[in-house]
C-alpha positions as CSV (number, residue, x, y, z in Angstrom):
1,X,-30.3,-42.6,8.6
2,X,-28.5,-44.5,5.8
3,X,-29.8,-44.2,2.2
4,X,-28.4,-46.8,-0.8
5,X,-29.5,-45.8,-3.9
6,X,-29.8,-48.7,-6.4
7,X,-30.6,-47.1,-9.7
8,X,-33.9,-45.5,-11.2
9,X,-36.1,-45.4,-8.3
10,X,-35.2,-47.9,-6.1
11,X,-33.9,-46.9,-2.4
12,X,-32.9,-48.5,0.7
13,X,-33.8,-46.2,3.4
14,X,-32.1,-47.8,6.7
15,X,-32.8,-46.1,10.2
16,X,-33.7,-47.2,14.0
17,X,-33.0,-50.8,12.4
18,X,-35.6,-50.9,9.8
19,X,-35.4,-51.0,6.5
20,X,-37.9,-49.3,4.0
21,X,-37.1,-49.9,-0.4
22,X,-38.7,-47.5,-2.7
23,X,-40.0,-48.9,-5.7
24,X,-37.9,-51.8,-6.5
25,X,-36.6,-52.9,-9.5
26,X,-34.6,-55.9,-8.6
27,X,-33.8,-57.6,-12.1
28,X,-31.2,-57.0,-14.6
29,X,-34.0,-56.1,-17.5
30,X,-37.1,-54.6,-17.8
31,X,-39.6,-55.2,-20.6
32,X,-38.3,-53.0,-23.4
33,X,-35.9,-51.3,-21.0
34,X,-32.3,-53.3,-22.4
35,X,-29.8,-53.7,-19.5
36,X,-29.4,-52.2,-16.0
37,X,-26.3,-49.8,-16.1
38,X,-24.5,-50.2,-12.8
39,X,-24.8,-52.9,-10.0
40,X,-28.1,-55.6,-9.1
41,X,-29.5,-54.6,-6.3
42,X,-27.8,-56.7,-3.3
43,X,-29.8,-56.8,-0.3
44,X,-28.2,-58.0,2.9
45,X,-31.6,-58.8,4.4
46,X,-35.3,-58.2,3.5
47,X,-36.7,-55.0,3.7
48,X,-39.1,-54.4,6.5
49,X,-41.4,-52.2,3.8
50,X,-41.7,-51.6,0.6
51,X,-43.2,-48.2,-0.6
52,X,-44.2,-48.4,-4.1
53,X,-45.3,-44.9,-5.7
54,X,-47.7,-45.5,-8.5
55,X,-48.8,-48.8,-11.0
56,X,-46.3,-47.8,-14.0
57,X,-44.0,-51.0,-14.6
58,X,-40.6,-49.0,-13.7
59,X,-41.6,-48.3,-10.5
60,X,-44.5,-51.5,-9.4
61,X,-42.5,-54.4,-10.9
62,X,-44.1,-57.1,-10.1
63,X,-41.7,-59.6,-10.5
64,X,-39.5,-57.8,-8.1
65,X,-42.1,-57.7,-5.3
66,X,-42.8,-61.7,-5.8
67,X,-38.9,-62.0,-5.0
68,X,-39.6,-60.3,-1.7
69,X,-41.2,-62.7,1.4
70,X,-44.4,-62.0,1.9
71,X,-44.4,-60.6,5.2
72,X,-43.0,-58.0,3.9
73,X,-45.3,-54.8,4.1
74,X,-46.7,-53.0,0.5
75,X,-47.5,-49.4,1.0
76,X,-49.4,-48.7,-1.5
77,X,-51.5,-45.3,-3.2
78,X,-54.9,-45.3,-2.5
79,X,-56.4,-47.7,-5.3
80,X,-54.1,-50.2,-5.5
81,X,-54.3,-52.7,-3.5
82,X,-56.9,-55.1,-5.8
83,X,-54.7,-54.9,-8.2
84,X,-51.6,-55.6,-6.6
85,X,-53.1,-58.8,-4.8
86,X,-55.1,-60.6,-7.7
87,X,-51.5,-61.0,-9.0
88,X,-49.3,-61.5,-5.9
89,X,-51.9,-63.0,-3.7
90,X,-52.6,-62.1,0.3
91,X,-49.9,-59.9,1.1
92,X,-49.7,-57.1,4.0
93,X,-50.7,-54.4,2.3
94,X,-51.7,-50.8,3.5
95,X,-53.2,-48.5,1.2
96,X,-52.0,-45.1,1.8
97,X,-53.6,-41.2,0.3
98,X,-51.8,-38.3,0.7
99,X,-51.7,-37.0,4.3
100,X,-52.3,-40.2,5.7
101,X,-49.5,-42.4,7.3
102,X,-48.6,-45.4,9.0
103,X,-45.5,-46.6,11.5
104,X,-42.9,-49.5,10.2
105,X,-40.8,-50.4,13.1
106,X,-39.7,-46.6,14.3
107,X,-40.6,-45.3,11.9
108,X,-43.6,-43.1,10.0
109,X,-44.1,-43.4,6.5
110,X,-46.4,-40.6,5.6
111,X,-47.8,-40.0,2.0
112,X,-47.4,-37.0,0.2
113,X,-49.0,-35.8,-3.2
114,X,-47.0,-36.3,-6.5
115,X,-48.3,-34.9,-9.7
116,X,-48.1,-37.8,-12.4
117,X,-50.7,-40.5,-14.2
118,X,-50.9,-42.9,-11.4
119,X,-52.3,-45.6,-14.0
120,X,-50.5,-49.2,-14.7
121,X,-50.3,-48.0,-18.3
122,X,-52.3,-45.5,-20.7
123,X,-55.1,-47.1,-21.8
124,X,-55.4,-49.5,-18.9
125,X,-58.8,-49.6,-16.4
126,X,-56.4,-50.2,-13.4
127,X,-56.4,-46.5,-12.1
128,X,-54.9,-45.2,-8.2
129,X,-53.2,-42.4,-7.1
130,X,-49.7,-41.1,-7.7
131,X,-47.6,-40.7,-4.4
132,X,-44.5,-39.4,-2.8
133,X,-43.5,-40.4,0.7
134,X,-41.6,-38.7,3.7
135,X,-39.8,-41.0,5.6
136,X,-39.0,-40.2,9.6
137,X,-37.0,-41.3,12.3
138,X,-33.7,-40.5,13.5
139,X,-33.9,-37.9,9.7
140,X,-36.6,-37.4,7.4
141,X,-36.5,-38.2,4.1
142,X,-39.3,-37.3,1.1
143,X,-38.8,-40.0,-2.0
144,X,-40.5,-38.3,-4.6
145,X,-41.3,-41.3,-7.0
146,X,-41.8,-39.7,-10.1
147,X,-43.8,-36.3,-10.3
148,X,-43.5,-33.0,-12.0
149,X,-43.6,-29.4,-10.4
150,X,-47.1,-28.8,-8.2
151,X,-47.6,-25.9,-5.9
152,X,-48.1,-28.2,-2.6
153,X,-44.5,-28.8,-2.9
154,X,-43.7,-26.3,-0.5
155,X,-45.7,-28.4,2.5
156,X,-44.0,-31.4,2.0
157,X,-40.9,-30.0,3.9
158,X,-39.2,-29.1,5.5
159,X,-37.1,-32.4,5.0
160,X,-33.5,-33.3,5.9
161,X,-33.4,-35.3,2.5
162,X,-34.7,-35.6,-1.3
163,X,-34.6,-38.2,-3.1
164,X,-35.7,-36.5,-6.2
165,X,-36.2,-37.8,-9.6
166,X,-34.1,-36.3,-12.6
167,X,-35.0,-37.8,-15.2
168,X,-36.5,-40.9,-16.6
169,X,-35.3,-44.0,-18.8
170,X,-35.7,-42.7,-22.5
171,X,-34.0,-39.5,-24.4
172,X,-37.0,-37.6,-23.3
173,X,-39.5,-37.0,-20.9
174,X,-43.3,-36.6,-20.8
175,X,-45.4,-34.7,-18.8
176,X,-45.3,-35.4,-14.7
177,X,-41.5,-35.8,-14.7
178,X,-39.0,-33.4,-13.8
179,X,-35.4,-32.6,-15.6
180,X,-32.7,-31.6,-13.9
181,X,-34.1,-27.7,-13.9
182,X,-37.2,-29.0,-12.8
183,X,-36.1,-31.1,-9.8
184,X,-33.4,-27.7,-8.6
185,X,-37.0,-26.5,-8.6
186,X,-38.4,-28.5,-6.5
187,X,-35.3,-27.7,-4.3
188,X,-36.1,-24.7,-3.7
189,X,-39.9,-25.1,-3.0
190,X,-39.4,-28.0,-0.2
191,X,-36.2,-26.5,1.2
192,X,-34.1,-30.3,2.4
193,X,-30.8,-30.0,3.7
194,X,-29.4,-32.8,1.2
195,X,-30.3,-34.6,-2.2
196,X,-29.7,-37.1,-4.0
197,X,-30.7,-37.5,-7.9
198,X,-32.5,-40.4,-8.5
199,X,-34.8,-41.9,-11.6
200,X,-32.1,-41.5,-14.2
201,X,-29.2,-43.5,-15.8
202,X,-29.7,-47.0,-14.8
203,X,-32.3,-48.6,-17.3
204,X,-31.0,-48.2,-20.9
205,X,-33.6,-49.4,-23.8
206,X,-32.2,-50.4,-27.1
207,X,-31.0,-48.1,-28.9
208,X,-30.7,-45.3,-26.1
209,X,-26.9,-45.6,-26.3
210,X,-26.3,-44.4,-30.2
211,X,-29.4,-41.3,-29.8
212,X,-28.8,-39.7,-27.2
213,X,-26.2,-41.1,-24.5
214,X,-25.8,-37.9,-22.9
215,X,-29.3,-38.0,-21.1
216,X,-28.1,-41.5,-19.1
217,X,-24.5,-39.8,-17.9
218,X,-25.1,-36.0,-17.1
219,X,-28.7,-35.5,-15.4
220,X,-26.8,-35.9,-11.9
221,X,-24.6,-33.7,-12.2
222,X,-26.8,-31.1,-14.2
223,X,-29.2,-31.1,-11.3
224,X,-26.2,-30.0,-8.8
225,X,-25.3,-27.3,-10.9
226,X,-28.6,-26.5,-11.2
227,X,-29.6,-26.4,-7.6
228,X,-26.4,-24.8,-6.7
229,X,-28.1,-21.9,-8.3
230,X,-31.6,-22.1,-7.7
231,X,-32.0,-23.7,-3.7
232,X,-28.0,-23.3,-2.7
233,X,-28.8,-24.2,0.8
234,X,-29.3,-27.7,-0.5
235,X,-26.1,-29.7,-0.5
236,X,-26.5,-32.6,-3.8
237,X,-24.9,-35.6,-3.5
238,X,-24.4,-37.3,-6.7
239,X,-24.2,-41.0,-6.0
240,X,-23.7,-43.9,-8.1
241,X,-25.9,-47.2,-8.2
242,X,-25.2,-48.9,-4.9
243,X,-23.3,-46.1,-3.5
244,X,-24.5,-45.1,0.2
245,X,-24.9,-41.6,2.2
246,X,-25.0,-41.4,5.6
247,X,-27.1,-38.7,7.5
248,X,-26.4,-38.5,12.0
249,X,-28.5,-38.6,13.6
250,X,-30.1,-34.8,15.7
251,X,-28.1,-34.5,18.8
């Protein structure tokens, strides 16, 4: 399994010769957000899948999905799917609640629960669930979208991987997000053998840069230090937008 993170929440899970994205922000700005930090997204070939988490713009853009061909499979939460096709017409989508899965090549995508407001914004009618996913072939992986701290943690592993959210795009966070204490928390519940810090330092709005600057260049490395003392059986790997980690496969 070979993962490619390319910055906030957006993954390229490759195994058994599929390819699964997570949430994908493919553009260099997004709506307030300024200015990606780090690389565009280059994808050698389509993704099989897509797995999108919940409606919120940073992590269901959809002018990133309409770059995608439409054969391209949406897994979706629960909820979504009339939504996501009045505005990107007939696409193959499956509509996924937690516990439930479905196979992509080799592959099982099954959906886990995430604790955040699974709502496109607020104040909007357009409600659906909040997910995670674990993704399994040759290694498992859970990609937890964006979620706080929940007690059914512990059943989503055991994992071989996390792709856990740190942080978020602003100088703070609300609730349903985790900090870099937060997510060496949710080490230590699910148990994986690796993680990587996702959902932080990529999308910069204006004015970010002069506030607080510190909260787009150290969550990373805060949650290794952080998990180092809280789950130290989990081995963090700090990667940088478009930087790759590669996991063997079991003998």
């Amino acid at each position: 399994m070979d993962v490619t993170w390319w910055g906030h929440a957006t993954v390229a899970i490759q195994d058994r010769g599929t390819t699964i994205l997570t949430d994908p922000v493919l553009r260099n700005r997004l709506a307030h957000l300024h200015r990606r930090r780090g690389p565009r997204p280059e994808l050698s070939a389509p993704p099989d899948a897509v797995v999108i988490s919940h409606l919120h713009g940073d992590h269901c853009d959809l002018p990133s999905l309409r770059m995608l061909p439409r054969r391209t499979r949406l897994i979706v939460p629960k909820g979504s799917a009339p939504f996501l096709r009045a505005r990107l017409g007939e696409r193959d989508l499956v509509e996924l609640a937690p516990g439930e899965e479905t196979t992509v090549g080799e592959l099982c995508v099954r959906a886990v629960p995430a604790s955040h407001d699974g709502g496109r914004t607020p104040r909007s009618r357009v409600r659906a669930i909040a997910l995670g996913y674990v993704v399994s072939g040759s290694r498992s992986a859970w990609f937890g979208g964006d979620t706080g701290l929940f007690d059914e943690m512990k059943a989503i592993g055991p994992v071989d991987l996390a792709l856990v959210p740190v942080w978020g795009w602003g100088w703070t966070l609300g609730p349903g997000h985790l900090d870099p204490a937060g997510a060496a928390e949710a080490m230590r519940l699910i148990g994986p053998g690796r993680a990587v810090p996702i959902h932080w330092g990529t999308l910069w709005p204006v004015g970010c840069a002069r506030v607080r600057p510190d909260r787009f260049a150290r969550p990373g490395d805060e949650f290794a230090a952080h998990t180092a003392h809280l789950a130290p059986e989990t081995a963090v790997d700090v990667l940088a937008p478009g930087e790759s980690l590669s996991l063997a496969s079991r003998p």
